[in-house]
N, CA, C and O atoms as a GROMACS GRO file, in nm:
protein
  352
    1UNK      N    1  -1.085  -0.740  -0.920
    1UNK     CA    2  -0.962  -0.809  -0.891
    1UNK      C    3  -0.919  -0.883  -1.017
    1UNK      O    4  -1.004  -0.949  -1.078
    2UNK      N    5  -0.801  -0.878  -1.057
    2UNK     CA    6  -0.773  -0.950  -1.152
    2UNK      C    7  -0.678  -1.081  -1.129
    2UNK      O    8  -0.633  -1.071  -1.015
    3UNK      N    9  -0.634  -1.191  -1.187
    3UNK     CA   10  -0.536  -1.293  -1.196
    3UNK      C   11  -0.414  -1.232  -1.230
    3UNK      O   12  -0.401  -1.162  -1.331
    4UNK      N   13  -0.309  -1.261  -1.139
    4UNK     CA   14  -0.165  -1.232  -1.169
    4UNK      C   15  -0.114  -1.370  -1.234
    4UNK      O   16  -0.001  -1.351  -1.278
    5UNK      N   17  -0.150  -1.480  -1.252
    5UNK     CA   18  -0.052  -1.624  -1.298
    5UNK      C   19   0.090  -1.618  -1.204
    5UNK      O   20   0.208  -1.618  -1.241
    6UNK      N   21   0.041  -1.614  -1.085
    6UNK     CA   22   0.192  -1.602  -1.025
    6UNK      C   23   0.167  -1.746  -0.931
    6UNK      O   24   0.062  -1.744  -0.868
    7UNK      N   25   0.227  -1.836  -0.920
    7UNK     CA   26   0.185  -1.930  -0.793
    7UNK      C   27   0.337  -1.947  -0.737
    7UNK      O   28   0.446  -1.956  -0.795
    8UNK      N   29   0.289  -1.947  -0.573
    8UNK     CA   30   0.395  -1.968  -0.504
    8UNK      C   31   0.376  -2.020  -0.416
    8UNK      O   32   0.286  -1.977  -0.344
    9UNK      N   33   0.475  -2.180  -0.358
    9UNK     CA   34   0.488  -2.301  -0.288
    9UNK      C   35   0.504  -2.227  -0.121
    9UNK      O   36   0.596  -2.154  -0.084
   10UNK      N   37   0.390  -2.272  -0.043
   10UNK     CA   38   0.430  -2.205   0.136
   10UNK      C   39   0.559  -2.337   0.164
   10UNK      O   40   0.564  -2.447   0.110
   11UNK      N   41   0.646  -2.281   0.258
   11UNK     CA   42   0.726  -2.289   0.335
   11UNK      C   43   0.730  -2.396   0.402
   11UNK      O   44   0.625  -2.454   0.373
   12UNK      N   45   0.802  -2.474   0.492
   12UNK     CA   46   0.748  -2.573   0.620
   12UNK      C   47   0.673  -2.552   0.718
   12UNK      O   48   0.614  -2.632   0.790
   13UNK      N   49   0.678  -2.404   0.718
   13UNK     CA   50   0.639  -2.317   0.811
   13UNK      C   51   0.495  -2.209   0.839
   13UNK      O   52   0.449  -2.128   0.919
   14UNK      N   53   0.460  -2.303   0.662
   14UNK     CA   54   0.324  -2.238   0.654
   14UNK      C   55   0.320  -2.120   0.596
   14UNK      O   56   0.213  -2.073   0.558
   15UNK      N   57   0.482  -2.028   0.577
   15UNK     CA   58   0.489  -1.896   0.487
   15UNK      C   59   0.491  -1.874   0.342
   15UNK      O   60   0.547  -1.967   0.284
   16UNK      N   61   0.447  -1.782   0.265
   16UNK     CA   62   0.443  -1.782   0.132
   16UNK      C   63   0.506  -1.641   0.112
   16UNK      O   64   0.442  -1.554   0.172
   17UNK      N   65   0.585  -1.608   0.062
   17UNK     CA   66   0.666  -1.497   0.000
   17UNK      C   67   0.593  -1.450  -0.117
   17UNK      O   68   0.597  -1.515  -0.222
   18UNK      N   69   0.523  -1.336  -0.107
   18UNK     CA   70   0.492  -1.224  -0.253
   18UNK      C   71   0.604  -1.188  -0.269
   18UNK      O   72   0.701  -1.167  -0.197
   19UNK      N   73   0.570  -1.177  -0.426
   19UNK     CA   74   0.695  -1.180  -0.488
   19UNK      C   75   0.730  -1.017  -0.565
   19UNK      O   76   0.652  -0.965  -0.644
   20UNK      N   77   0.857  -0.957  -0.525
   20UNK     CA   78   0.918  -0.842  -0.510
   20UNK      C   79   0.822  -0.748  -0.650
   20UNK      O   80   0.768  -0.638  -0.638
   21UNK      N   81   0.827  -0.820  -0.751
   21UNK     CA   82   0.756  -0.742  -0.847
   21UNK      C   83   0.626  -0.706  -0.808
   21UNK      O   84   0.600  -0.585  -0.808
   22UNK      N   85   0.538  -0.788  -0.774
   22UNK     CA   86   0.469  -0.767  -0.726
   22UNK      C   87   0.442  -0.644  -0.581
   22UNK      O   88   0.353  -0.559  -0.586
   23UNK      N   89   0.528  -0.658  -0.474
   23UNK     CA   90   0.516  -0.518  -0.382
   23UNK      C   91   0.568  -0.434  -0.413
   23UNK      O   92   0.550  -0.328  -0.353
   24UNK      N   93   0.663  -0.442  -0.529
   24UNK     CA   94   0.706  -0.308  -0.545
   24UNK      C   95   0.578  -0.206  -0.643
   24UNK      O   96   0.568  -0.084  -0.637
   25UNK      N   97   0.506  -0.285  -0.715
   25UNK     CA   98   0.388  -0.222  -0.816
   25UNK      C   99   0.280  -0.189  -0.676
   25UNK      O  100   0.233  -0.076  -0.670
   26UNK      N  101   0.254  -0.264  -0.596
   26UNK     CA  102   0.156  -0.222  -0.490
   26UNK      C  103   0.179  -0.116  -0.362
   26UNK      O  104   0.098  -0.069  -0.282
   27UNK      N  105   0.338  -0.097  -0.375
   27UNK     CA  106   0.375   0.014  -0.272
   27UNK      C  107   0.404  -0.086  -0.117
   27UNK      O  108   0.395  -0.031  -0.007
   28UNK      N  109   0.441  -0.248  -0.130
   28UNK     CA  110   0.428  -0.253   0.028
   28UNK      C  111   0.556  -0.359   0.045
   28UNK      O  112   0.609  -0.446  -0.024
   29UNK      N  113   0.569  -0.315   0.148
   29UNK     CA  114   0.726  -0.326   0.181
   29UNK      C  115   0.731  -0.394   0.343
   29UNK      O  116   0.628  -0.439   0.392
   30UNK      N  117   0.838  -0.395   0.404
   30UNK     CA  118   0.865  -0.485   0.526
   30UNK      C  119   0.779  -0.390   0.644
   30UNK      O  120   0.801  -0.269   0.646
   31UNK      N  121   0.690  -0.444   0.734
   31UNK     CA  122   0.634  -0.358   0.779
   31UNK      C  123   0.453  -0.326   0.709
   31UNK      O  124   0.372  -0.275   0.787
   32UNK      N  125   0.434  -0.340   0.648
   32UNK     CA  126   0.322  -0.320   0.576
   32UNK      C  127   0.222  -0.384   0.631
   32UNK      O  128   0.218  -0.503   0.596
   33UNK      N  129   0.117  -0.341   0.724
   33UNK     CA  130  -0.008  -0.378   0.725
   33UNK      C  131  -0.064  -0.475   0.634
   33UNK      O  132  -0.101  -0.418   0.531
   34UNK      N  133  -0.092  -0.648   0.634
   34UNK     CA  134  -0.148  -0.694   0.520
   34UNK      C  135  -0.262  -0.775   0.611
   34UNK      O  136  -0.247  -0.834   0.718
   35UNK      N  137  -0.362  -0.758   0.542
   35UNK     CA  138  -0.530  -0.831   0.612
   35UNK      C  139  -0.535  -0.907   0.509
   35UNK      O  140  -0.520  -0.886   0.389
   36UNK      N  141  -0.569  -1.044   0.599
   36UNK     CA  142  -0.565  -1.188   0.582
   36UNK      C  143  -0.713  -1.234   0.542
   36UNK      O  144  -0.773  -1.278   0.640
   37UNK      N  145  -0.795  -1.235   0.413
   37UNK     CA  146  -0.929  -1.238   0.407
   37UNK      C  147  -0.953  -1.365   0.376
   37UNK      O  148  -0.862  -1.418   0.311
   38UNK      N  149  -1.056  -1.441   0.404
   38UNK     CA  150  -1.101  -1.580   0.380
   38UNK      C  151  -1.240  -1.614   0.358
   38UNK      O  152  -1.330  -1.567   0.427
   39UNK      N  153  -1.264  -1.716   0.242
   39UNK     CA  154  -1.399  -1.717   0.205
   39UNK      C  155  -1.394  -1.871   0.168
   39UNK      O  156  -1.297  -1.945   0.176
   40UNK      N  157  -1.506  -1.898   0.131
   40UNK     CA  158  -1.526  -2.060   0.127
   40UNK      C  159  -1.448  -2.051  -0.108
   40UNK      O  160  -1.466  -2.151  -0.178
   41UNK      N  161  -1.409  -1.980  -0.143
   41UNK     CA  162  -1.366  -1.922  -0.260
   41UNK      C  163  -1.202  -1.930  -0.267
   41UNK      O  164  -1.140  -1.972  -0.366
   42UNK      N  165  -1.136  -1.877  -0.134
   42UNK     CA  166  -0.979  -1.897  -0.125
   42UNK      C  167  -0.952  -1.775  -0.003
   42UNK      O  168  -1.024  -1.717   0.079
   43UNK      N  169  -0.809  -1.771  -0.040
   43UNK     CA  170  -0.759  -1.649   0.057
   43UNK      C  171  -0.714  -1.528  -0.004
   43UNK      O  172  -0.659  -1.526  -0.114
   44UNK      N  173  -0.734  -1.441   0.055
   44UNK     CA  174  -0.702  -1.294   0.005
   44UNK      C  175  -0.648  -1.216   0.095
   44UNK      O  176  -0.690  -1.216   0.211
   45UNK      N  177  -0.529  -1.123   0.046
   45UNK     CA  178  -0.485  -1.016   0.069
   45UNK      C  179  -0.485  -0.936   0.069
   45UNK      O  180  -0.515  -0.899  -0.045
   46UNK      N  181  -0.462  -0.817   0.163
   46UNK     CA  182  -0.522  -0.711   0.102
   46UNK      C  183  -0.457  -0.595   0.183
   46UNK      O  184  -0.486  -0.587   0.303
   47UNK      N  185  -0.381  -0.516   0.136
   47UNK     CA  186  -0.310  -0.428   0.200
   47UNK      C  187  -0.342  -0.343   0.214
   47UNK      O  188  -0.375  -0.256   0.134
   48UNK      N  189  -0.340  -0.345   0.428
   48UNK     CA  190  -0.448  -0.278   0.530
   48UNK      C  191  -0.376  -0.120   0.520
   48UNK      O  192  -0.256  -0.090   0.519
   49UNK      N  193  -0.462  -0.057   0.516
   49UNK     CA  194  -0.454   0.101   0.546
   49UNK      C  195  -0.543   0.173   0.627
   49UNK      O  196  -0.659   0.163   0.586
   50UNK      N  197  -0.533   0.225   0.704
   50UNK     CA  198  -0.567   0.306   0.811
   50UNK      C  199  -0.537   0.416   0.857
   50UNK      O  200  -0.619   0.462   0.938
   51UNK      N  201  -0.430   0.488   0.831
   51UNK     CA  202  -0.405   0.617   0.831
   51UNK      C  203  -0.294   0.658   0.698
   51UNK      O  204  -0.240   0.565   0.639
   52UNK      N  205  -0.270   0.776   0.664
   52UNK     CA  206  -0.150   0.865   0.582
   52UNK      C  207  -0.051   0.763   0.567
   52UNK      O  208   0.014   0.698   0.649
   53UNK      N  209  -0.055   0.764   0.451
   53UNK     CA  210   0.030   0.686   0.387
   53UNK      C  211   0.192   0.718   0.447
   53UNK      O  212   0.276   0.631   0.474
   54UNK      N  213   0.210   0.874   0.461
   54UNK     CA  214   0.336   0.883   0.474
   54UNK      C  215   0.365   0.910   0.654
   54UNK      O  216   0.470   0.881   0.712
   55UNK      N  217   0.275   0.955   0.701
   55UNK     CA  218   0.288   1.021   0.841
   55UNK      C  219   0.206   0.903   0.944
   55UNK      O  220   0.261   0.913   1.054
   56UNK      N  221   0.118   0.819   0.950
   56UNK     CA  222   0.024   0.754   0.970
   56UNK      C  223  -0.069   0.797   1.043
   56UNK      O  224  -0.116   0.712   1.119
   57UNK      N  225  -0.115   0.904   1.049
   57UNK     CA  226  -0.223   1.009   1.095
   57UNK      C  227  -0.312   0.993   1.057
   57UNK      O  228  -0.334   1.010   0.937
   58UNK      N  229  -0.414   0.949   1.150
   58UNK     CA  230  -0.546   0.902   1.102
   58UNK      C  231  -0.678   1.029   1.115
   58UNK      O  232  -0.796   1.000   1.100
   59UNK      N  233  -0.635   1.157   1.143
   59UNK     CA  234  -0.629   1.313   1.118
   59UNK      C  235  -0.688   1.320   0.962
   59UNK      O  236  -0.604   1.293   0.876
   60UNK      N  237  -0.811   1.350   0.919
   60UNK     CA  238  -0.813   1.441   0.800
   60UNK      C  239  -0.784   1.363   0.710
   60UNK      O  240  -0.747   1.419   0.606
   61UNK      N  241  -0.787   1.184   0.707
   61UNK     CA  242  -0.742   1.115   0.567
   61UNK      C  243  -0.823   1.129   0.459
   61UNK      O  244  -0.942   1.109   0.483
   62UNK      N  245  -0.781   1.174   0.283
   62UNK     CA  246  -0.841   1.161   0.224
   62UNK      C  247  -0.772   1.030   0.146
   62UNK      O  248  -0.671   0.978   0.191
   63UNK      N  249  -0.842   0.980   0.015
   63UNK     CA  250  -0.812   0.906  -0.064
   63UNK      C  251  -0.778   0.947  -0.177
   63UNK      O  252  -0.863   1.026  -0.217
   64UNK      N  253  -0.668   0.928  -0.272
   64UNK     CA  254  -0.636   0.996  -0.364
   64UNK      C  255  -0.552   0.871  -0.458
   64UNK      O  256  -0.448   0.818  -0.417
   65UNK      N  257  -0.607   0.843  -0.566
   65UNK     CA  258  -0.481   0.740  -0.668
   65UNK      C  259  -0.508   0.627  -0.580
   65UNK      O  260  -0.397   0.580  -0.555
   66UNK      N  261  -0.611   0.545  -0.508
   66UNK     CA  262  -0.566   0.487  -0.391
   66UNK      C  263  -0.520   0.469  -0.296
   66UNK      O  264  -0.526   0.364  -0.231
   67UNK      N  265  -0.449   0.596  -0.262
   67UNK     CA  266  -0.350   0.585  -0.143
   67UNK      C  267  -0.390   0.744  -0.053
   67UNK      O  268  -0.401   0.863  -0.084
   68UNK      N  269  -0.405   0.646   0.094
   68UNK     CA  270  -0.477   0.727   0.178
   68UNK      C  271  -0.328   0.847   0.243
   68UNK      O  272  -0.230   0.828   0.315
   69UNK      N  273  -0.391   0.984   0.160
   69UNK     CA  274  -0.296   1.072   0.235
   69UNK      C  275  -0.397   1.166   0.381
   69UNK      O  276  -0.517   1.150   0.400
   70UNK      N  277  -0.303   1.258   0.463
   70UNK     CA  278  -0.404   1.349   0.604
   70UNK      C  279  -0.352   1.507   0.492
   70UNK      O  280  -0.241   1.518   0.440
   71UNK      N  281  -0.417   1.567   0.485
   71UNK     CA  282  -0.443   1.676   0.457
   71UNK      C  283  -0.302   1.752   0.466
   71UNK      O  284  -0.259   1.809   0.366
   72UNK      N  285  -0.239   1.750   0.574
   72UNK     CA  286  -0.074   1.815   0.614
   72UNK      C  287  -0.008   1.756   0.505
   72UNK      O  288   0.044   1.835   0.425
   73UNK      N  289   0.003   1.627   0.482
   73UNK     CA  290   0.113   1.583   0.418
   73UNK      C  291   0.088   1.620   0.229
   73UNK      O  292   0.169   1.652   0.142
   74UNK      N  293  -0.059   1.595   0.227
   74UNK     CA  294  -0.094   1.643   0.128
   74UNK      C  295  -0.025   1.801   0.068
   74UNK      O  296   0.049   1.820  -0.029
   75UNK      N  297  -0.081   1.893   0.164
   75UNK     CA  298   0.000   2.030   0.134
   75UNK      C  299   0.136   2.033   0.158
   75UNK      O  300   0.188   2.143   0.137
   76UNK      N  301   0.219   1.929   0.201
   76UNK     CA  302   0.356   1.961   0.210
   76UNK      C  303   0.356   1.884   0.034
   76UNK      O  304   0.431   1.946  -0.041
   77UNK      N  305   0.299   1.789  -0.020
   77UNK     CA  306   0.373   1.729  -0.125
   77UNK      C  307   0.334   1.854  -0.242
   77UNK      O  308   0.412   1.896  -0.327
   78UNK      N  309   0.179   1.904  -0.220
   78UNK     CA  310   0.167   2.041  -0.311
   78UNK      C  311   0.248   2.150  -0.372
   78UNK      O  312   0.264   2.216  -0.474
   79UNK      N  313   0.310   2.119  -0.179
   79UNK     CA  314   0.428   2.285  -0.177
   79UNK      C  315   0.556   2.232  -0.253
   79UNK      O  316   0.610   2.315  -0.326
   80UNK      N  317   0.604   2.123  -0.248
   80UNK     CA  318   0.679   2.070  -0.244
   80UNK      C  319   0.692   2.077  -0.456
   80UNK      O  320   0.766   2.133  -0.538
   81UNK      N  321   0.581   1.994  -0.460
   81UNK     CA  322   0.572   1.990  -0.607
   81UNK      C  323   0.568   2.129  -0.686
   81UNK      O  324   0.612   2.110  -0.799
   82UNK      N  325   0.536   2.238  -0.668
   82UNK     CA  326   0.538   2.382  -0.660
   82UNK      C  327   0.655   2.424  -0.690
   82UNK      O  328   0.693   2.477  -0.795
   83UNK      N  329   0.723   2.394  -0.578
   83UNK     CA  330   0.861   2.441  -0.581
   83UNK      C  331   0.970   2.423  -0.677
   83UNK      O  332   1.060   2.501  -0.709
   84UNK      N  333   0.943   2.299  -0.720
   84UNK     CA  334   1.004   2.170  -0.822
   84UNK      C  335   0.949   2.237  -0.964
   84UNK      O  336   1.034   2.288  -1.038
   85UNK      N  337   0.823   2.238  -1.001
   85UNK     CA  338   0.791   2.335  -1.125
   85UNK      C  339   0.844   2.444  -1.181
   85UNK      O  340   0.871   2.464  -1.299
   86UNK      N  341   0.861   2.540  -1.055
   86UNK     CA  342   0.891   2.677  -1.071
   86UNK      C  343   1.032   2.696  -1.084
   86UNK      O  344   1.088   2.792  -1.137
   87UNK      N  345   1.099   2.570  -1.017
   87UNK     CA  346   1.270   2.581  -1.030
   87UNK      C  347   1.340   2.595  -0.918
   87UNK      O  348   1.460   2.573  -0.906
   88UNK      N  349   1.246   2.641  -0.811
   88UNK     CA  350   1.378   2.695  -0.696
   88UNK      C  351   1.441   2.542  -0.648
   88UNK      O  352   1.534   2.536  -0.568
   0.00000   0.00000   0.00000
């Protein structure tokens, strides 16, 4: 884990906003699974995954670059990327 130097003031409400540069480099957006971790050290985040990144099929997940794809979606981005090489 590394230090970002980012600090940000919670809310009245007890909320703290990550900040856009930040989810946009991590992939997580409105909706995003985030697990709330706690240690006598501080708090941590940690963005929960559990099925296919794109389909959420918890079917056949592998891990790839970090990001959990199911096997289908995998061969559609293959075919997909294939197609894109060759020109059609």
């Amino acid at each position: 884990m590394r230090a970002m130097g980012i600090t940000r003031k919670m809310d009245n409400l007890n909320r703290l906003v990550i900040p856009k540069e930040l989810c946009k480099s991590l992939n997580i957006g409105a909706g995003t699974p985030i697990e709330i971790l706690a240690d006598d050290k501080g708090i941590y985040l940690k963005k929960s995954s559990v099925g296919c990144t794109f389909c959420q099929s918890v079917d056949d997940v592998v891990a790839w670059h970090g990001v959990l794809v199911c096997k289908v979606c995998a061969a559609d981005i293959l075919a997909k990327s294939v197609k894109e090489s060759v020109g059609e």
